[in-house]
C-alpha positions, 0 to 999 in steps of 0.5 A: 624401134624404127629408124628414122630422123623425125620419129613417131610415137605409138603413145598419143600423149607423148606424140602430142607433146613432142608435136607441139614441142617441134612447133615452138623450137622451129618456129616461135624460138626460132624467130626469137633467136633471128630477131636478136641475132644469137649464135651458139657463142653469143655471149648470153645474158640472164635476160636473154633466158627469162623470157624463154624460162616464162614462155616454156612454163606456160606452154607446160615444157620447163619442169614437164618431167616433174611430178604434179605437185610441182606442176609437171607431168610426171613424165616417165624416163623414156617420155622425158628422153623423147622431149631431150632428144627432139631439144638436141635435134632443133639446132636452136641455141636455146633450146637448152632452157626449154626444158629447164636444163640451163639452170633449171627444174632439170638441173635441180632433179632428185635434189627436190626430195631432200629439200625442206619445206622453207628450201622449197619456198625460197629455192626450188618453188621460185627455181621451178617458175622459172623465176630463179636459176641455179647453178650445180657446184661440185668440180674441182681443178684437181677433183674431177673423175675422183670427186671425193679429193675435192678440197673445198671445206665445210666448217660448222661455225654457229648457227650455220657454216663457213665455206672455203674452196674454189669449184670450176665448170659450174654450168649455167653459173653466169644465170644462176642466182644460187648453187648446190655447193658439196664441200668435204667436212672440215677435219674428215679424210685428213689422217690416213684411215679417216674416212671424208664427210660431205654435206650439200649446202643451197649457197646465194651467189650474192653472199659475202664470201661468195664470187663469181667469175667467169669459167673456162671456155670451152672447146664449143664456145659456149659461155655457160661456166662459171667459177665459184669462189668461197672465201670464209663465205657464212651459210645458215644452218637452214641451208644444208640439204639433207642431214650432214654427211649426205652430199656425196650421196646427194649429188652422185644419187641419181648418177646411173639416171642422170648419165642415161638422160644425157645420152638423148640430147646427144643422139639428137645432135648426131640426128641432127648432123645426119640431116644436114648431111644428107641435104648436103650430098643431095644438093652438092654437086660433084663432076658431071652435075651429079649430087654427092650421094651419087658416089659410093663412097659418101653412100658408105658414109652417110649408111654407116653415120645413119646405122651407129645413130640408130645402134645407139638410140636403140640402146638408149631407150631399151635401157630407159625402158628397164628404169622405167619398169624399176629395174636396174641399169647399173651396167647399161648406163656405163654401156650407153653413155660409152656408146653414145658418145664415141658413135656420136663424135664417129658421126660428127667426124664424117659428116665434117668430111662430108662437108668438106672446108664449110665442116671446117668453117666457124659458124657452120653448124657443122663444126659447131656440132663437131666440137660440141659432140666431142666434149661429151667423151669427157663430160659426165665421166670420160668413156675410160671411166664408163669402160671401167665402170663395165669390166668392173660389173663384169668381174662381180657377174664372172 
């Protein structure tokens, strides 16, 4: 794999669809985006999205990883990385609907093999047509890394369930029409020795016994979360993905993939920020009319931002290359996701420096990129817990 900031593909078919992908980001999303004045803060509404979700299904990009039944491409791994990575590269304050991310087919994944067939009629096949929107509720404020000590409940009650809890940072909520809720089975985990059983429930969010409020805003600005509060809130039987007791399993099972295909949006930002940089030091001058590149120490900067992007890309796709052959990258996955995400804030931090007061401005996409790239330390397991996930495999290997 060669260094580069706008990369090629010896693959005529991904060359193609990343091509045509660049098209639209820059130019037709672009023009949408200018002509209504949206910013990566802009409070968005549903109705900001849907046309981005329809026009992205037509030029065959929302749900383009998905296996052809469902109209996609089946993509593989690395191909699906590709597309992500040109996404967190465009800058483009949509781009993460593109895709199908915000809410979408991305945000469904493997969850479309457990459903039923009336699942798929009602949820994911409408999901899918960009015709309804889902939001993934499993975090709690006291479960977080350590999901299992979630306190939302599951109570069979007739012919369906009663839920009760309060789930936070459920992304894409604001949009969604409905949520993959996890909640502990009532009466499991309560006495010592009594393992928890958790089940996965396709919840409406307009439901009595349902709310939804606006989340946390985070570090970034984005408003994008959403609390769900159940309260008593009945489901129907035919609602339960999966059998009982498969919740937790259907929402960490594909864990070692999802974190691998986070790591590529995140590159594509670190790309990103190394090409504003280096238009800066080009064009900035300094003493004596000279550009910012011309002195060594921002040469140094800039050459090691470019090696640690390249570091972590290389690792990246080697890692997607090994799932795409059927192997396993139980470890990698913990290594990239670490690596990225400490390189890609490293990254960020210089090109700040780099910029100097406009790197501390807001609404410099800069200091956008700076706080969004710091939550990815955090976000999709903190690099403590990807460190213990590696010393853990470690030992099993000594």
């Amino acid at each position: 794999m060669n260094f580069s900031l706008r990369p090629t593909y010896d693959d005529p078919h991904l060359a193609e669809l990343v091509g045509r992908l660049r098209d639209y980001l820059d130019g037709e999303l672009a023009e949408h985006e200018r002509e209504r004045g949206l910013t990566h803060e802009s409070r968005l509404t549903r109705a900001d999205l849907e046309p981005i979700w329809r026009r992205s299904r037509e030029l065959g990009f929302y749900g383009i990883h998905l296996p052809e039944e469902y109209g996609g491409r089946n993509l593989t791994y690395s191909q699906l990385a590709a597309l992500k990575e040109e996404i967190g590269a465009s800058g483009r304050v949509l781009a993460h609907s593109v895709l199908g991310d915000m809410g979408g087919p991305l945000r469904a994944g493997d969850i479309l093999k457990h459903a039923t067939d009336l699942q798929l009629a009602t949820y994911f096949l409408p999901l899918i047509r960009g015709e309804r929107a889902c939001c993934f509720s499993l975090t709690e404020t006291d479960a977080g890394s350590d999901v299992r000590s979630m306190r939302t409940t599951a109570v069979r009650d007739g012919d369906g369930y009663r839920l009760t809890g309060h789930k936070v940072f459920s992304s894409a909520g604001p949009f969604a029409d409905f949520a993959i809720v996890v909640a502990r089975m009532a009466g499991t985990g309560e006495q010592e020795g009594d393992k928890p059983r958790f089940s996965a429930f396709l919840v409406d969010l307009d439901s009595p016994g349902c709310r939804v409020d606006d989340g946390a805003t985070p570090m970034s600005g984005e408003h994008i979360e959403s609390d769900i509060i159940l309260d008593d809130c009945h489901v129907p039987a035919a609602n339960l993905l999966g059998e009982e007791g498969m919740g937790m399993r259907i929402a960490l099972g594909r864990v070692t993939t999802n974190r691998l295909l986070h790591c590529p949006t995140v590159i594509g930002a670190a790309r990103r920020a190394i090409s504003l940089t280096l238009d800066r030091t080009r064009h900035r001058k300094v003493a004596g009319g000279k550009p910012l590149l011309a002195l060594q120490a921002i040469q140094h900067k800039v050459a090691d931002m470019a090696t640690e992007f390249y570091a972590a890309r290389s690792m990246t796709y080697a890692a997607l290359a090994a799932l795409d052959k059927g192997e396993d990258a139980h470890a990698e996955a913990f290594m990239c996701k670490l690596f990225v995400a400490e390189s890609a804030f490293r990254i960020l931090d210089e090109a700040v420096q780099i910029h100097g007061k406009e790197g501390l401005t807001q609404g410099n996409e800069i200091e956008f990129l700076f706080r969004k790239i710091r939550m990815f330390r955090v976000l999709t397991g903190t690099s403590e817990i990807q460190r213990n996930g590696i010393a853990k495999l470690l030992a099993f290997q000594a």
